[in-house]
matplotlib code that plots the C-alpha trace (Angstrom):
import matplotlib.pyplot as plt

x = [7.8, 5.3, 5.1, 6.0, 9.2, 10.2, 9.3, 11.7, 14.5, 15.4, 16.4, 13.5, 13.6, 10.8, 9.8, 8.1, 5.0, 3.2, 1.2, 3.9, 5.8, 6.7, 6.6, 9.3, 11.5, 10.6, 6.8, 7.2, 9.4, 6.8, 4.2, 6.2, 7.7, 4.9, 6.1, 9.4, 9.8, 10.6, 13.6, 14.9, 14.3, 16.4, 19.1, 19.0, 18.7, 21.4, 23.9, 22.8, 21.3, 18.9, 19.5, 18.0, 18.7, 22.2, 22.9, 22.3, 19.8, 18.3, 15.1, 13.4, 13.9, 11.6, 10.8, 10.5, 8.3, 10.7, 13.0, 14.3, 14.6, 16.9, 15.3, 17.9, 16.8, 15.3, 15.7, 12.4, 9.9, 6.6, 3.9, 2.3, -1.7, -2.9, -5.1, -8.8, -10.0, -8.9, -12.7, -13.7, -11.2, -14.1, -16.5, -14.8, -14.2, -16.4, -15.9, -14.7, -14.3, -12.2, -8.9, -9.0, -10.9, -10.7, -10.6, -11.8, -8.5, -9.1, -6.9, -4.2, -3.3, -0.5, -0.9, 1.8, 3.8, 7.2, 8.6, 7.6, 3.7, 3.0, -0.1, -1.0, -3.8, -1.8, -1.0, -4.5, -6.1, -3.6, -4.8, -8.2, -8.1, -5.2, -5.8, -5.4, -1.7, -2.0, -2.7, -0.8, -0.2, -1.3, -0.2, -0.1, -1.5, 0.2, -0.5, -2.3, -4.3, -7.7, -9.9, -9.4, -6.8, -6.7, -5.3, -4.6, -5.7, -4.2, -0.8, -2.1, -4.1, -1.7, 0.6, -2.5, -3.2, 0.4, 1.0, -2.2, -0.4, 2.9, 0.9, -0.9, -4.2, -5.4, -7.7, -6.5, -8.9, -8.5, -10.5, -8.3, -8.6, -5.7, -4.6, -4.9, -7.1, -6.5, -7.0, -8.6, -9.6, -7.7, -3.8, -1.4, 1.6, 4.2, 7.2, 9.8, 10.0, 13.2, 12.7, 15.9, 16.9, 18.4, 16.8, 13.3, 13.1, 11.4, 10.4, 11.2, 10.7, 14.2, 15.1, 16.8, 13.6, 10.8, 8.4, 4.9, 2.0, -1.1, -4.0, -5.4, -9.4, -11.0, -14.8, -15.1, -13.5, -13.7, -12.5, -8.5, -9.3, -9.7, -11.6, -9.7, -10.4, -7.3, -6.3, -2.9, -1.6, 1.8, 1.8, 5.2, 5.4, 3.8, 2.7, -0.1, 1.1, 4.2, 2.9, 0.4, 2.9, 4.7, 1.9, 2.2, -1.3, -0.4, -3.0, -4.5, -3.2, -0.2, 2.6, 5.5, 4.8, 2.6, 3.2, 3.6, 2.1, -1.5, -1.9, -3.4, -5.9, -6.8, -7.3, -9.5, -11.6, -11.9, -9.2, -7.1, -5.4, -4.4, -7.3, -6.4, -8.8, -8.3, -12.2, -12.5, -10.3, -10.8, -8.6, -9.4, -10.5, -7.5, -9.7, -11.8, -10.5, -13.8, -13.4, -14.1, -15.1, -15.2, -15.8, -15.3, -17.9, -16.1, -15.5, -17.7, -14.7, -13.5, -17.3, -17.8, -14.5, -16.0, -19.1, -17.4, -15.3, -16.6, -17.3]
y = [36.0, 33.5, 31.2, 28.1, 30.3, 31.1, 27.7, 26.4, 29.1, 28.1, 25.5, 23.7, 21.9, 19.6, 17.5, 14.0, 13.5, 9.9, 10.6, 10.1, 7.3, 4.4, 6.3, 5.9, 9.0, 9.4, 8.9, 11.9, 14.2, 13.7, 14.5, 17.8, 18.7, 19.2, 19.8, 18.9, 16.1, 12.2, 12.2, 15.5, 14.1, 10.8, 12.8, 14.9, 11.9, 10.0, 13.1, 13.6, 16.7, 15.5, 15.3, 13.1, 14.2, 15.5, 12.1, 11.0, 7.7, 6.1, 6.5, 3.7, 4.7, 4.6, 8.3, 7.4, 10.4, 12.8, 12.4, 15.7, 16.4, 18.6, 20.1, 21.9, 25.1, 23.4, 25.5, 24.4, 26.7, 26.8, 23.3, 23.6, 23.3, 20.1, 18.8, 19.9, 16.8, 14.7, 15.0, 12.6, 10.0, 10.5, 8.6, 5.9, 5.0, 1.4, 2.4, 4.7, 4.4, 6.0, 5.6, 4.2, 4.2, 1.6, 2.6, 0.9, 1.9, 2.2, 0.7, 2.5, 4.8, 4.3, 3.9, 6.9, 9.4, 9.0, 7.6, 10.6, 10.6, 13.4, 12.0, 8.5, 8.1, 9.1, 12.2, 13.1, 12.1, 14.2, 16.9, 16.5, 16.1, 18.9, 18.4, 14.3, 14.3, 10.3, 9.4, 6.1, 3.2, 0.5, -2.2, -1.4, -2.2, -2.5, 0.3, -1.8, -3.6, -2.4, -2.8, -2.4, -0.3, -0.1, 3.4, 4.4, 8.1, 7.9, 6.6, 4.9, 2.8, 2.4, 0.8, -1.4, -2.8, -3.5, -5.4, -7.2, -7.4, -8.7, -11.5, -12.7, -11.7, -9.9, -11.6, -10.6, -11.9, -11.4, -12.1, -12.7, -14.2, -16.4, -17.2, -20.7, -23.4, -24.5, -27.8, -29.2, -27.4, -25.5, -25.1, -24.0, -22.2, -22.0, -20.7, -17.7, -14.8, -12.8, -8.7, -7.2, -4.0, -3.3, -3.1, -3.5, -4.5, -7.8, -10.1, -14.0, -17.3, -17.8, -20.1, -17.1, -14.9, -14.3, -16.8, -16.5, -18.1, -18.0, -19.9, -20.1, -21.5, -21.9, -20.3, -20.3, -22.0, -20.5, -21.9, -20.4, -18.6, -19.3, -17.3, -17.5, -16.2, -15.9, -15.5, -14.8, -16.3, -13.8, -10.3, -9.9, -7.0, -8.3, -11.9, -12.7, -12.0, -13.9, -16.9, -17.3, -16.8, -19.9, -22.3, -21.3, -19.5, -15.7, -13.2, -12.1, -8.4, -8.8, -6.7, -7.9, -11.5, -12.8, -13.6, -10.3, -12.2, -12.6, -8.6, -7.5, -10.6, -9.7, -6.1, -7.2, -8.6, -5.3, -5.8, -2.6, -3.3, -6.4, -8.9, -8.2, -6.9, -6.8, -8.0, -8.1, -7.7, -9.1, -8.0, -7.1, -3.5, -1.7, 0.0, -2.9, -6.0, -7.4, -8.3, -6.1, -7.5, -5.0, -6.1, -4.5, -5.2, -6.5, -3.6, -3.0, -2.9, -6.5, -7.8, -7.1, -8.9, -11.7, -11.5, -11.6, -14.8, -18.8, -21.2]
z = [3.5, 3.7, 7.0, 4.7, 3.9, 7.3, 8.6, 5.8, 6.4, 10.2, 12.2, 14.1, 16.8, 17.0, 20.5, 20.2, 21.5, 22.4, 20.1, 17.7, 18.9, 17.3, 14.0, 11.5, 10.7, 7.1, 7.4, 10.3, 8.1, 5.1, 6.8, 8.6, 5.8, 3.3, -0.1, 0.3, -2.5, -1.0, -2.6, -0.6, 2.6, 1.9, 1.3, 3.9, 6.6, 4.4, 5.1, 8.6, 8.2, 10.3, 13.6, 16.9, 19.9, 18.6, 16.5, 13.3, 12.4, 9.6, 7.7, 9.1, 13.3, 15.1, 17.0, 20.5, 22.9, 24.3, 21.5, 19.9, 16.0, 14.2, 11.0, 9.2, 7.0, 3.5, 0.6, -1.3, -3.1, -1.5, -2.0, -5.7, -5.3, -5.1, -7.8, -7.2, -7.7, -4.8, -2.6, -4.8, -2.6, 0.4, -1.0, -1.4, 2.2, 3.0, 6.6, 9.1, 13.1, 15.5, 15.3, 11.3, 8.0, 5.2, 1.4, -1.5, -3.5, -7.2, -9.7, -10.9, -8.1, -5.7, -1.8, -1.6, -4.1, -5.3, -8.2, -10.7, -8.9, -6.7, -5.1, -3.6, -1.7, 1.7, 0.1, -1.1, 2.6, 4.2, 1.9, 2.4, 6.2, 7.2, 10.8, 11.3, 12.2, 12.1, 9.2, 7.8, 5.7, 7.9, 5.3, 1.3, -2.7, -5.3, -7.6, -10.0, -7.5, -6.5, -3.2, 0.3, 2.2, 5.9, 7.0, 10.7, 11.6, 15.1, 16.0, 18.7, 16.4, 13.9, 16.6, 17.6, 14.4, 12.7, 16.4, 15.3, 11.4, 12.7, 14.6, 11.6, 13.1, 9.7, 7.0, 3.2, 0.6, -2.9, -6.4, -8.9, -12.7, -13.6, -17.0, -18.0, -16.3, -12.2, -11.7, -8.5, -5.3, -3.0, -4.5, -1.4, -2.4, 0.3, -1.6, -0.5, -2.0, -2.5, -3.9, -5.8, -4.8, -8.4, -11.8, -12.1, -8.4, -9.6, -6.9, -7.1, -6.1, -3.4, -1.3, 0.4, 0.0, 2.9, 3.9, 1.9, 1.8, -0.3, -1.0, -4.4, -4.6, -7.9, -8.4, -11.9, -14.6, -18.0, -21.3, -20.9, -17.4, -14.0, -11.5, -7.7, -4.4, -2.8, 0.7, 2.0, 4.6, 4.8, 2.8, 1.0, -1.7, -5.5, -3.4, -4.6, -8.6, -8.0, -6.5, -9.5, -11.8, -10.0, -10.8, -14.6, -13.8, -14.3, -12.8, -16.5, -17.7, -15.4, -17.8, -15.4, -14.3, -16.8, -20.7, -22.8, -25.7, -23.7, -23.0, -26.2, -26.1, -22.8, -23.7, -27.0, -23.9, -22.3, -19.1, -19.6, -15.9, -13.4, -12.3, -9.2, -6.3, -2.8, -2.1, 2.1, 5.0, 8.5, 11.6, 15.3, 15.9, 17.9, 20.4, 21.3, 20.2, 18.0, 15.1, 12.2, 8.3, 5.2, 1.4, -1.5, -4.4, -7.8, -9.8, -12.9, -15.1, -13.6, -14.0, -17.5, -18.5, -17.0, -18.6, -21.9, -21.3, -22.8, -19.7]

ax = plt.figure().add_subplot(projection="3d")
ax.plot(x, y, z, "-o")
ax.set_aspect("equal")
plt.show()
């Protein structure tokens, strides 16, 4: 029997340490319970399988040190390989200090697995680095959207910087191309945003919905397209994408906000994803407090869209 098989055969008993305090239950049984599929491991803390010191809690608690978990035998098979490929992820990292690295993302691949994918980029760093037990989602991209990705490597820096996210101490500047032509400088859009759970888990404009805020700045006007940098002033799920769409200035290539009709004209143009790119993020370091800056260059398949677009 393999150790993955006996570890999976008996009840452990697991003992939180500082270092993983403050982390949420789910994030701490993915990253225990390697292999074990997402959707498992709801269901096992939705029928109390899992156990905190004797009771039962939600996905999203919040494992306090001392704190003892309940891991009930899980009758999996054994972690299938993971896709050889994945070392190409390291050099993509723009920077790297102690306690966190940031990632220029690529378009098209998720921030974590689930939904049918296997890997996201947590997945595939937790791969390639076995021995960094902190690795996490400090804030996330949408798959589609490219650029940079803060991610904690120590809990006690993830807990640092989402205090500094929650205060509205980070920077989050985008480039994005926006179908049709923005008028005038600076357009503010302060509108609330509301996420169905149900369906297609669409997110709208609600006067129920979340605070948001985002900027919109015009750089370039083209003939039917306008070039934005884009800052956000608040970072709800599909924000940025949303709040275009609700100026009647769809981010170009966007298959669920924008106008179906536009996508094949924008792929004759050679944009085959979402104008979307996360191009710098500012916030303070979490060991030291000074601020930290990190861009992201344009990516060549963005640039050479807008090379082929009439002023």
């Amino acid at each position: 029997m393999s150790s993955h098989d006996k570890a999976a055969s008996a009840v452990r008993l697991v003992t939180i340490d500082t270092e993983r305090s403050g982390q949420r239950l789910d994030n701490f049984l993915l990253a225990t319970l390697k292999g074990v599929p997402r959707t498992h491991i709801y269901r096992i803390v939705r029928t109390g399988q899992i156990r905190i010191n004797k009771g039962r809690r939600k996905a999203d608690y919040r494992l306090q040190a001392g704190d003892v978990v309940r891991i009930p035998p899980i009758d999996v098979k054994a972690p299938s390989p993971p896709a050889p490929d994945l070392a190409w992820l390291s050099s993509r990292i723009l920077l790297e200090d102690d306690g966190f690295l940031v990632l220029d993302k690529p378009a098209g691949m998720a921030v974590h697995g689930g939904s049918g994918l296997s890997f996201g980029v947590i997945e595939a760093l937790r791969v390639l680095r076995p021995a960094a037990r902190g690795l996490e989602l400090v804030h996330r991209l949408d798959r589609a959207t490219s650029g940079c990705l803060l991610i904690a490597t120590r809990r006690s820096a993830l807990r640092a910087l989402q205090e500094s996210l929650r205060a509205g101490a980070f920077g989050k500047h985008y480039v994005a191309l926006l179908q049709g032509v923005l008028s005038g400088g600076t357009r503010r859009v302060n509108a609330p945003l509301l996420r169905h759970e149900t369906g297609d888990r669409r997110v709208v404009v609600h006067p129920t919905g979340k605070p948001a805020l985002t900027d919109f700045t015009p750089r370039c006007r083209y003939r039917d397209a306008t070039l934005v940098d884009v800052r956000l002033g608040t970072g709800r799920t599909h924000q940025v994408r949303v709040h275009a769409a609700h100026l009647g200035c769809p981010v170009a290539g966007d298959e669920r906000y924008g106008d179906p009709k536009t996508l094949d004209m924008w792929r004759q143009r050679g944009l085959a994803r979402l104008f979307l790119h996360a191009a710098r993020l500012s916030f303070p370091h979490p060991a030291t407090g000074q601020r930290v800056d990190v861009e992201s260059p344009l990516p060549n398949d963005l640039a050479q869209v807008l090379e082929s677009l009439d002023v």
